[in-house]
C-alpha positions as CSV (number, residue, x, y, z in Angstrom):
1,X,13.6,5.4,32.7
2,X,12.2,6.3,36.3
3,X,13.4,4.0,39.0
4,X,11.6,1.7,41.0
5,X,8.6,3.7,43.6
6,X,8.6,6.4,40.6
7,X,6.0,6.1,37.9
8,X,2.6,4.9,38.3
9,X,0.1,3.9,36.3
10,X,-3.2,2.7,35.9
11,X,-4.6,0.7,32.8
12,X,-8.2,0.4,32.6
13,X,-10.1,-2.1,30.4
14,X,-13.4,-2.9,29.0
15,X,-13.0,-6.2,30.4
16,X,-11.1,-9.3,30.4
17,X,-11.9,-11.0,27.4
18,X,-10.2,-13.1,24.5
19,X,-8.4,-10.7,22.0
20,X,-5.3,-9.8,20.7
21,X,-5.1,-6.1,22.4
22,X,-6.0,-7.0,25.1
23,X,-2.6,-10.1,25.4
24,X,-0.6,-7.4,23.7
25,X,-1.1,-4.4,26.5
26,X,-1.3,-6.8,29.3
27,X,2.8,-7.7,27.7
28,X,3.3,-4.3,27.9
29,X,2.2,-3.6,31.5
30,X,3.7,-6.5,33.1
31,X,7.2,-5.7,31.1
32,X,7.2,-2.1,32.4
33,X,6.3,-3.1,35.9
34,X,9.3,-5.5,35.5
35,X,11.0,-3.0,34.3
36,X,10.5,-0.6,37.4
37,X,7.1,1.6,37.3
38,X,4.3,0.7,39.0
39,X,1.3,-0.9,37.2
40,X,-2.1,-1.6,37.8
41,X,-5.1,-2.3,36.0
42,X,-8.7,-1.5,36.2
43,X,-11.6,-3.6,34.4
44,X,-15.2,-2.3,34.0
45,X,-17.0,-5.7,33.7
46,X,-16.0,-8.9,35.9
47,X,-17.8,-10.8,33.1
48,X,-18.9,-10.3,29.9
49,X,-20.2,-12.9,26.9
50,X,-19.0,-12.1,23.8
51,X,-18.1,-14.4,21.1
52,X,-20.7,-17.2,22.1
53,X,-18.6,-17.9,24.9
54,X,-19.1,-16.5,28.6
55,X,-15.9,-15.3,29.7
56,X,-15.1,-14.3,33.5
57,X,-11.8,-12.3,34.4
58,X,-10.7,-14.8,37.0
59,X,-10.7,-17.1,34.1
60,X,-8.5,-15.4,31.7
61,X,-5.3,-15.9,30.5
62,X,-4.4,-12.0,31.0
63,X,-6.0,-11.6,34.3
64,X,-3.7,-15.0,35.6
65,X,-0.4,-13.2,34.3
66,X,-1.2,-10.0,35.3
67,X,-1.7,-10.9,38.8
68,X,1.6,-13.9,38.9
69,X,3.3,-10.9,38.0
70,X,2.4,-8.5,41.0
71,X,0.0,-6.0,38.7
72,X,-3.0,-5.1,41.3
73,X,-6.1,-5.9,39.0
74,X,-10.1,-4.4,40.5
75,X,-12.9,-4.5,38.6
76,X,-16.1,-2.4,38.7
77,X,-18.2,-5.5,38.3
78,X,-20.6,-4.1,35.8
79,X,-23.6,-6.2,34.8
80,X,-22.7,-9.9,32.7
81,X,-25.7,-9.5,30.6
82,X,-24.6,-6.8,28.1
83,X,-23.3,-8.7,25.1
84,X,-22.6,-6.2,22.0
85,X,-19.4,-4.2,22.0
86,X,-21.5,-0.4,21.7
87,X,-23.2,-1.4,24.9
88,X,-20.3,-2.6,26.8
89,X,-18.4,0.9,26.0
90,X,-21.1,3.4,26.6
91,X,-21.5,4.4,30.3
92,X,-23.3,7.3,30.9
93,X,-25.3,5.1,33.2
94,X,-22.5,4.4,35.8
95,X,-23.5,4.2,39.1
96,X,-21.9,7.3,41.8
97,X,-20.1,3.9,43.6
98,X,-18.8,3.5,40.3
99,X,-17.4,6.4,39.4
100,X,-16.4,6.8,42.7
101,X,-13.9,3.6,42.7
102,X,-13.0,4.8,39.5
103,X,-11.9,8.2,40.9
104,X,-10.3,7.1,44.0
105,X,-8.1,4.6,41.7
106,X,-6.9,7.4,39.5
107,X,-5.8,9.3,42.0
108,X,-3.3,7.3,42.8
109,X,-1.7,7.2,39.4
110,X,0.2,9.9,37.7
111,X,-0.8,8.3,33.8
112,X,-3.8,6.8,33.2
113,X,-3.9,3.9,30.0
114,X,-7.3,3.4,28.0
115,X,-6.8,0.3,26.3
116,X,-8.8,1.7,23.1
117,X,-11.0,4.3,23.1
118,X,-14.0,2.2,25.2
119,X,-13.2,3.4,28.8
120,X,-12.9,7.1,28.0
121,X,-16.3,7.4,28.7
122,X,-15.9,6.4,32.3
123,X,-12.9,8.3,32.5
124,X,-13.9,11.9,31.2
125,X,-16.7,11.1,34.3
126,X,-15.1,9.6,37.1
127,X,-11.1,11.7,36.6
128,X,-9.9,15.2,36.8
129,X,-9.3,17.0,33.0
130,X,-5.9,17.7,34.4
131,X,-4.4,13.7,34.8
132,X,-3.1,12.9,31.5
133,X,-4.4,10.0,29.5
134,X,-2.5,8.1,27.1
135,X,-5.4,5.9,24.8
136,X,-3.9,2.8,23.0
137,X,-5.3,2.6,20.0
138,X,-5.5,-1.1,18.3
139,X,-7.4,-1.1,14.9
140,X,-8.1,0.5,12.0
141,X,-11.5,0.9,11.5
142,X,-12.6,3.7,14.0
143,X,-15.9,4.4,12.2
144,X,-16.9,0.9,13.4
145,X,-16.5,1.8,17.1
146,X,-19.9,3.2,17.5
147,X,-19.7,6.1,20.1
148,X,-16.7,5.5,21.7
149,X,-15.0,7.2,18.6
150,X,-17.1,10.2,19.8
151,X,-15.8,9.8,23.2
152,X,-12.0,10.2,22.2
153,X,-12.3,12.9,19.9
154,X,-14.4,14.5,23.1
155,X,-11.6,14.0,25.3
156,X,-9.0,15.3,23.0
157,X,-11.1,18.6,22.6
158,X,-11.2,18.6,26.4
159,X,-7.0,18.2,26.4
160,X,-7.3,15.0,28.5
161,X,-5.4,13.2,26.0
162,X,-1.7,13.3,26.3
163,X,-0.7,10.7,23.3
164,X,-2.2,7.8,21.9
165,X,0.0,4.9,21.3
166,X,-0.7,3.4,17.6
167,X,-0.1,-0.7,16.8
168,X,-0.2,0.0,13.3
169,X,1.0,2.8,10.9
170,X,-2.5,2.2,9.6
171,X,-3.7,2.6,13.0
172,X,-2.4,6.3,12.9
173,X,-3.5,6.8,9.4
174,X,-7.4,6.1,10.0
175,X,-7.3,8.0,13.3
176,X,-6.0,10.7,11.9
177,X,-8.9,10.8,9.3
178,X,-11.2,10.5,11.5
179,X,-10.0,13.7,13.5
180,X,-7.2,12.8,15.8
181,X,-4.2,15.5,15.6
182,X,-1.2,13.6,14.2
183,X,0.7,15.1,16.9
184,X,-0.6,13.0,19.4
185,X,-0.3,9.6,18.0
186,X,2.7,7.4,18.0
187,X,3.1,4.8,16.6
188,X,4.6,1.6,18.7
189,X,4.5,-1.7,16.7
190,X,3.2,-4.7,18.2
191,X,5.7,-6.9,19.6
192,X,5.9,-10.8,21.5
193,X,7.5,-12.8,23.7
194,X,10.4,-14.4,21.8
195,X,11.3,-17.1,24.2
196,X,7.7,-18.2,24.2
197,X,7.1,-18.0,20.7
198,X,9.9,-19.6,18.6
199,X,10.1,-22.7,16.2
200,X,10.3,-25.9,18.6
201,X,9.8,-29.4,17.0
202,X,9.2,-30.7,20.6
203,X,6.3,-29.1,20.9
204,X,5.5,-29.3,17.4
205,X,5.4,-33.0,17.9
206,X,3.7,-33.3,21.2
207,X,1.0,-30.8,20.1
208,X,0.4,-32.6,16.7
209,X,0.1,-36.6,18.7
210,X,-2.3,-34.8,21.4
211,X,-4.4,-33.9,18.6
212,X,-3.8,-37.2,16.4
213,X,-2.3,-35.2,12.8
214,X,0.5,-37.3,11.8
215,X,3.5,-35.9,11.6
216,X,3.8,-35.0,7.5
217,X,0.8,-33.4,7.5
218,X,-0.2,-29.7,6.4
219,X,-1.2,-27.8,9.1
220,X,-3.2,-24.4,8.6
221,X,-3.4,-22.8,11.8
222,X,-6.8,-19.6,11.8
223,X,-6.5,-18.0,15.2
224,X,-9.6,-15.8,15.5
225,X,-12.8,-14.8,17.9
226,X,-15.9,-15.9,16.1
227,X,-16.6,-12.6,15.1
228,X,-17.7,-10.8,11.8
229,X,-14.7,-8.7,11.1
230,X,-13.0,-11.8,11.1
231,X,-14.9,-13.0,8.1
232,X,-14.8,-16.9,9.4
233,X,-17.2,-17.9,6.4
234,X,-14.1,-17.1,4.0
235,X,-11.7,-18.6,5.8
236,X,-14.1,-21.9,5.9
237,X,-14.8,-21.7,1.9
238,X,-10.8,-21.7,1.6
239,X,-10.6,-24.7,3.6
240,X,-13.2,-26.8,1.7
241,X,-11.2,-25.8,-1.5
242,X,-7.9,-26.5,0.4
243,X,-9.0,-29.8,1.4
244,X,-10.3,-31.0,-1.6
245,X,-7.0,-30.8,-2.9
246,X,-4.9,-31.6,0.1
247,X,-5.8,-35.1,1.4
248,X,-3.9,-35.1,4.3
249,X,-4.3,-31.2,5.6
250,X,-5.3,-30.7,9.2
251,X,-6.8,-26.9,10.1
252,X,-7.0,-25.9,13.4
253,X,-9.4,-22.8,14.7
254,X,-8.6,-21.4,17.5
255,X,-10.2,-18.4,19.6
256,X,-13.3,-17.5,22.0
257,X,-16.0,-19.1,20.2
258,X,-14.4,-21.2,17.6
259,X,-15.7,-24.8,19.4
260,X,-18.6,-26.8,18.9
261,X,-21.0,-25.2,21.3
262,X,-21.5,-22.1,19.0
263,X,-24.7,-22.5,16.7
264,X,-23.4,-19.4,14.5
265,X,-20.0,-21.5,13.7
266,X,-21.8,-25.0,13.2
267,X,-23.8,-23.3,10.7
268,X,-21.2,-21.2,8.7
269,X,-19.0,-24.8,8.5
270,X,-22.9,-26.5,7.6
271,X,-22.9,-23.5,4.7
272,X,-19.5,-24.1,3.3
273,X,-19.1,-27.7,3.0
274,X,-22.7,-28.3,2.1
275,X,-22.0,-30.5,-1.0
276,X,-18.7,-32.0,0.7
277,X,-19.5,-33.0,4.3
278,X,-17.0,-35.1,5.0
279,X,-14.7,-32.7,4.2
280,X,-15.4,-30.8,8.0
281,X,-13.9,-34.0,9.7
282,X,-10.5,-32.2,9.4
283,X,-11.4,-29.0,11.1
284,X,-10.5,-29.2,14.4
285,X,-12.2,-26.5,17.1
286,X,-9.9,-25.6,19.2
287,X,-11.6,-22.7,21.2
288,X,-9.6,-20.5,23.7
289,X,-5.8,-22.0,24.1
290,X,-3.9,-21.1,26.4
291,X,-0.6,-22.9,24.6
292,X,-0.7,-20.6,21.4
293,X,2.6,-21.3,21.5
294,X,2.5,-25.4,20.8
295,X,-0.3,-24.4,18.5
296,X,1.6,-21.8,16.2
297,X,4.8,-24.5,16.7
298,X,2.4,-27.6,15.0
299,X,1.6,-25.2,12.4
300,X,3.1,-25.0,8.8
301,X,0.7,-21.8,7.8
302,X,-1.0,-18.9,10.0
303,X,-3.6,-17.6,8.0
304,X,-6.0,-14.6,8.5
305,X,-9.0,-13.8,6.4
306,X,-10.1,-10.6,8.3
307,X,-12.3,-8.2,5.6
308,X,-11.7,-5.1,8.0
309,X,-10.4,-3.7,11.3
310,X,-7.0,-5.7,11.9
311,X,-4.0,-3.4,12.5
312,X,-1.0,-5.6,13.4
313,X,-2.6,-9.0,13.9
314,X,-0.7,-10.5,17.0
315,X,-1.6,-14.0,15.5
316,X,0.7,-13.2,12.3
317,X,3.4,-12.1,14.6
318,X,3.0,-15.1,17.0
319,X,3.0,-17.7,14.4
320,X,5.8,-16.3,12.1
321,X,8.0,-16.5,15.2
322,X,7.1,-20.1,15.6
323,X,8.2,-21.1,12.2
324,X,4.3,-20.8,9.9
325,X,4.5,-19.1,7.2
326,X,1.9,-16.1,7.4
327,X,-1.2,-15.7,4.6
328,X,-3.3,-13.0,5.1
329,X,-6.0,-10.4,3.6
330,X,-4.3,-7.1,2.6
331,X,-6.1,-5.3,6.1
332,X,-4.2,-3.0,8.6
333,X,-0.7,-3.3,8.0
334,X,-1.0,-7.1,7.1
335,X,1.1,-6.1,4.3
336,X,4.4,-4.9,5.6
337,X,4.4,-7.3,8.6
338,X,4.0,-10.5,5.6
339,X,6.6,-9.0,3.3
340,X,9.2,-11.3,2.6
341,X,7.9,-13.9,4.7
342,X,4.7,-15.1,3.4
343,X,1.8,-14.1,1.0
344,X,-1.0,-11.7,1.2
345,X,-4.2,-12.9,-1.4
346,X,-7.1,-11.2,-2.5
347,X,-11.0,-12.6,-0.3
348,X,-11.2,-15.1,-2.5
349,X,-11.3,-18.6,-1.2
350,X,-9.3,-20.2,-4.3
351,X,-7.0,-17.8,-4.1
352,X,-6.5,-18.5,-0.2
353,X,-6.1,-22.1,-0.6
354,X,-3.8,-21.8,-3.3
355,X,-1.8,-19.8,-1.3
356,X,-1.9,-21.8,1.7
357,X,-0.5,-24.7,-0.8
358,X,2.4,-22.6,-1.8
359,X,2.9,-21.5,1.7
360,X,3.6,-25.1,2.3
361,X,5.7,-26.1,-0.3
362,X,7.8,-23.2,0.3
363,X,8.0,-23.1,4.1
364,X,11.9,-24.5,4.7
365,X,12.8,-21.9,1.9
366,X,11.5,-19.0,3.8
367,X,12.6,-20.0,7.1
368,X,15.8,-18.2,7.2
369,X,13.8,-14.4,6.6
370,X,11.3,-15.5,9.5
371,X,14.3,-15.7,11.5
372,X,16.2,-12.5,10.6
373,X,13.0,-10.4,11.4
374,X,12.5,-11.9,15.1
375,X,14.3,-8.2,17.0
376,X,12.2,-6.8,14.6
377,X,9.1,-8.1,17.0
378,X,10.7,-8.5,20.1
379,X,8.1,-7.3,23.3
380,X,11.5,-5.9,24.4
381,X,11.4,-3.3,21.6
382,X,8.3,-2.8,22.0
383,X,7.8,-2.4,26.1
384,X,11.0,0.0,25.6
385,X,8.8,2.7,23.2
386,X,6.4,2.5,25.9
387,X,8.3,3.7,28.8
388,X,10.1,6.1,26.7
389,X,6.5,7.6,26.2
390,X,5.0,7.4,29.7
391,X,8.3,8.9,30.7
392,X,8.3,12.2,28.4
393,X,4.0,12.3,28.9
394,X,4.7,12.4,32.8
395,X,7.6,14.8,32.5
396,X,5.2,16.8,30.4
397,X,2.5,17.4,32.9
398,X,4.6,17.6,35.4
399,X,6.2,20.7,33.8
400,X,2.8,22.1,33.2
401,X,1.7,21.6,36.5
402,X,5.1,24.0,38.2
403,X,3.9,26.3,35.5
404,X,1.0,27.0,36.9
């Protein structure tokens, strides 16, 4: 580990917006500029709407404990009104200003961090082939990235790629289909805060009387962005079965547009309770929270529906470490993080519910492996692997550099 005044680094982002990658690297940075290197991050937009919901950086939950924690954090400022995820990676439009920040940011790192593949197109413009770039990698789908996929496997042609970091072992496994050298990726499972996320009946209690569930009540917890990969209109057609059959059951959506002010989620909850109405009462939308942790605590079941994408869902992680038992879609790697904790289910919404009941029933007799597997997804493992990387990828250039 370099000491303190010895590494630096420079993260840059699409933007600041609600999503597990993007809570999971900011961990990351602020644990390794704890730890002694010297972080900072970079955002292309100072705004963007996605998800129904208009989200500025000053008002995220990363940007606020990136900067508490002495991370320097610029933005390029690009334009609000670009809404689709294609549009907000693709830059060969950026502005000489732009790329000029850009470059006079860089220079002043020795590593630069892409979370995902998104800002390489700025990069390969704005930065010298010769500063290594290590791209974090955070799903498993990387035909659905649109040109961005084209971007990395540009840049590692061109050799700026040093490593990418992998969440997921089926992170590294679709990557590497797609054309990435398995000899750059590692992989580096996702990993939380366990003093922040951990079974609490305090909270548990305070969280379920602010919200008015009483206190025997299920609780099914569905923390998600409104977005299709997610495939909210399954997890909604589980609920009516779930609540049909569970009088008492409480679920709680959480997640950038997953509130009553988006059209698109009024109208998939319209769709799935059309012949039982009354049934919706018990959904409660939640939106963007920044207390996941009371949330996960109130839960008995953390569910995930997702038909494509996920790699190591932080909400599975976050809520098995505050006591709810995990039920999820076999997607990503869904299936060894749920093993001997909880239950994995086919898309089907009977299934899912029936699940959800078991989950339940059974969530005292599964608390004792919940609680075993917590060092197995400690943010303390996890920020380690990354400094041990940045470490051996800065020794590595610097080597080539006195070669040459």
């Amino acid at each position: 580990m370099l000491e303190k005044d010895g590494l630096r680094v420079l993260s840059v982002y699409e933007g600041f917006f609600s999503g597990g990658a993007r809570m999971l690297h900011s961990d990351a940075v602020i644990g390794l500029h704890r730890s002694g290197q010297r972080h900072s991050v970079l955002s292309i937009h100072g705004e963007v709407h996605r998800e129904a919901t208009r989200q500025r950086m000053e008002d995220d939950a990363c940007y606020a404990r990136l900067t508490a924690a002495g991370v320097p954090v610029a933005s390029l400022d690009r334009s609000p009104n670009l809404t689709s995820s294609q549009d907000l990676s693709r830059g060969p439009d950026f502005t000489a200003a732009e790329l000029d920040a850009t470059a006079r940011l860089a220079a002043g790192a020795d590593i630069l961090l892409s979370l995902k593949e998104q800002p390489l197109g700025l990069l390969s413009q704005a930065v010298p082939a010769h500063r290594p770039v290590v791209v974090c990698l955070h799903r498993s789908d990387p035909e659905n990235q649109g040109p961005a996929l084209d971007d990395l496997l540009a840049a590692v042609a061109d050799g700026r790629v040093a490593a990418c970091v992998c969440c997921a072992e089926s992170t590294r496994d679709a990557y590497r289909d797609a054309g990435v050298p398995a000899g750059l990726m590692r992989v580096i499972p996702n990993g939380v805060d366990l003093l922040r996320f951990r079974p609490d009946p305090v909270r548990r209690a305070q969280l379920r009387a602010s919200l008015r569930i009483p206190a025997g009540a299920p609780v099914i917890v569905f923390a998600a962005r409104y977005a299709a990969m997610k495939n909210v209109p399954l997890f909604l057609r589980a609920a009516r079965a779930y609540l049909r059959r569970e009088p008492r059951a409480r679920l709680l959506l959480c997640g950038a547009g997953m509130t009553a002010d988006n059209p698109g989620l009024l109208a998939d909850i319209a769709a799935a309770f059309a012949d039982r109405p009354r049934l919706a009462g018990r959904l409660k939308l939640l939106g963007v929270r920044l207390d996941m942790e009371n949330v996960y605590a109130a839960a008995d079941v953390v569910s995930l529906t997702s038909a494509n994408g996920e790699a190591a869902p932080l909400c599975l992680i976050e809520g098995m470490m505050c006591g709810a038992v995990p039920v999820a879609t076999d997607v990503g790697d869904c299936v060894p993080i749920v093993a001997g904790h909880g239950f994995i289910t086919p898309p089907d919404p009977e299934s899912i519910a029936a699940a959800w009941s078991e989950a339940v029933a059974r969530r005292t007799e599964l608390a004792p492996s919940l609680t075993r597997s917590r060092e197995r997804f400690s943010r303390t493992r996890m920020v380690a692997s990354y400094a041990t990387l940045l470490d051996a990828v800065h020794r590595d250039a610097a080597a080539r550099v006195a070669l040459h």
